[in-house]
Steps between C-alpha positions, in 0.01 A plus 500: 500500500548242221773273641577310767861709540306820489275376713783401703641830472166687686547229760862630534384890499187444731682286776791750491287781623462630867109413623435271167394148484415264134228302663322317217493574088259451246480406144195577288420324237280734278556336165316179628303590816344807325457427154186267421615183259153493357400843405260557233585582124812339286607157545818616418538725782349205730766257407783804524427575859495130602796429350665795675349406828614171503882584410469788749351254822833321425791751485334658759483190769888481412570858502328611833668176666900638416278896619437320822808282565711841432338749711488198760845508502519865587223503757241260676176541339147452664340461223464492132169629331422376150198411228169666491139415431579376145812285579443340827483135406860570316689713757377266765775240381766693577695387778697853514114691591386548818157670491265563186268785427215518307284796621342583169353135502288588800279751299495264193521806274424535129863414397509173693208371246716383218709235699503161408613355834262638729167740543473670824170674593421853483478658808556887434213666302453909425150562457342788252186670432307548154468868430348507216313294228567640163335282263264161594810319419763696742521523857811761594678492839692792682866424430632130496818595336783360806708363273802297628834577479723375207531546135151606361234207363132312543702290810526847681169588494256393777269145482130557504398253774113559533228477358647237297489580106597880477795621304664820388497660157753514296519865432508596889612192730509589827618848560579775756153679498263244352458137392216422243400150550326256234342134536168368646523653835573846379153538384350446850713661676388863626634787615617430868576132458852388570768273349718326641881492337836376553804670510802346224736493818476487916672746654425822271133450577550650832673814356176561380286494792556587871323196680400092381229358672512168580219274411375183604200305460366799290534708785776792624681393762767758548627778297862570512761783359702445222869646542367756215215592795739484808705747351214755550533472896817638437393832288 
């Protein structure tokens, strides 16, 4: 829904029907609390995106306030879900928002780098092996290639976290079967040895695995399902 009357209008539809209730609505602000303002590459596109952001922040506070008063006017609400990791600080103004979310933000994934208002800390890591060393230069590891979601590009790709100083190549990046890696700590690494990446996004890391253990003080503390590994109980 894109206005406040059709949002009014759903308000209308839902409370009309037998063994319905609106309780809360939400309003995501993907243009600003998923888009990085300081991404890598042209100035140009910098300045474009923050420009957009900041025009969007403000028809948005007024636009999801008349959202809010209208559907109020239909039906009591309990609550009213906005923002996301990468527009907290601005959706937290609004008067007409109830709750915020910012899941993503927990994991501190490889999108969430280019911010300029904030850096969380990584906290989700997929860890894989080296499988083969090609040349003295080139360590290779089984798969790598989870890219994220969205149109296609560098930002999609998983971040190298450790060792420090590796890269991908430019003919190969990180793909579906293998990922060549170059730098300093491709030359000692040997076949066995793992490294540690980061997925691009939060949630679509656990469509690749079935369980996330939980680490603290470098040891596992608990290892739980993902919703990708409780569907199995249900096979």
């Amino acid at each position: 829904m894109h206005t406040p009357r059709e949002a009014a209008a759903f308000a209308r539809a839902v409370a009309a029907r037998p063994g319905f209730e609106l309780a809360g609505i939400m309003g995501y602000e993907g243009q600003v609390a998923g888009l990085g303002d300081n991404q890598p590459g042209s100035l140009l596109k910098r300045a474009v995106v923050r420009a957009m952001q900041r025009s969007s922040v403000e028809e948005l506070r007024h636009r999801r306030e008349a959202a809010v008063a209208a559907v109020r006017a239909v039906t009591p609400l309990r609550f009213v879900n906005g923002g996301g990791t990468g527009s907290l600080e601005t959706t937290t103004r609004e008067d007409a928002v109830t709750e915020l979310a910012a899941g993503s933000g927990l994991y501190g994934p490889g999108l969430f780098d280019f911010y300029r208002s904030f850096r969380p800390v990584p906290a989700a890591y997929f860890v894989l092996p080296v499988v083969r060393r090609p040349s003295p230069k080139i360590a290779t590891l089984l798969g790598g290639g989870w890219i994220a979601s969205g149109p296609p590009g560098k930002d999609r790709l998983p971040t190298l976290a450790w060792p420090p100083g590796l890269r991908v190549t430019a003919t190969e990046a990180a793909g579906e079967v293998q990922t060549p890696l170059l730098g300093k700590p491709a030359q000692v690494l040997r076949i066995g040895d793992r490294v540690w990446l980061r997925h691009a996004k939060a949630g679509e890391l656990c469509e690749r695995v079935g369980e996330l253990h939980l680490v603290s003080g470098g040891e596992v503390v608990d290892t739980v399902p993902t919703y990708r590994g409780e569907g199995r109980h249900f096979l």
